[in-house]
C-alpha angles and dihedrals in degrees: 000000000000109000110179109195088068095058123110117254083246082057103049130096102225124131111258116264102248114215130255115257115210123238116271139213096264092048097055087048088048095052089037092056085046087049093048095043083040088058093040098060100048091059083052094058094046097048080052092056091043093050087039087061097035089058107038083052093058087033096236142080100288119164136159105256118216098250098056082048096052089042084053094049096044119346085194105048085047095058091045098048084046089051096045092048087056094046105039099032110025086158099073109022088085110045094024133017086042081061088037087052094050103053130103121283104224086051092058090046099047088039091052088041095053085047084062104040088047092048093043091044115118124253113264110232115251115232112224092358127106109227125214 
């Protein structure tokens, strides 16, 4: 009569435990990039609500540009980053980073928020394919 609960753990037929592998380096960057695009993303969405009910109050298009929210932050640090972008990169303060100044707040955030979920995503595992 085979009864199986009173075999040894050498007799049984169970899969092997595999051990638990501690966390590396690379995994802890990776959660740390999803927490900060996580949080991210939720201040974008809070500063869209805030600018949804901001603009259906005055009845037209109304939003927190980045650079109000950054001269709020630091008036200081605004101005010098500003300074250093015409000195150093001439190149781009006029066609980009004055576009880049005058967005929403909550786009830049969600777009800098999806950049960090994306980069702290797992690897998917690959089917039929020995990975390195």
């Amino acid at each position: 009569m085979y009864n199986g609960l009173n075999l040894s753990a050498q007799e049984s037929k169970r899969a092997p435990i595999q051990p638990i592998r501690k966390p590396t380096g690379i995994s802890m960057i990776r959660f740390l990039l999803r927490f900060l695009g996580l949080c991210l993303l939720a201040a974008a969405f809070v500063f869209f609500v805030y600018d949804g009910t901001k603009s259906i109050a005055n009845n037209q298009f109304v939003y927190v540009r980045v650079s109000e929210l950054w001269a709020d932050i630091d008036q200081h640090s605004l101005t010098a980053a500003q300074d250093w972008l015409r000195q150093k990169a001439l190149w781009a303060w006029d066609p980009y980073m004055q576009i880049f100044f005058e967005l929403p707040t909550w786009v830049v955030l969600a777009v800098i928020a999806t950049i960090l979920v994306i980069l702290g995503r797992k690897k998917r595992k690959l089917i039929g394919y020995a990975r390195d």
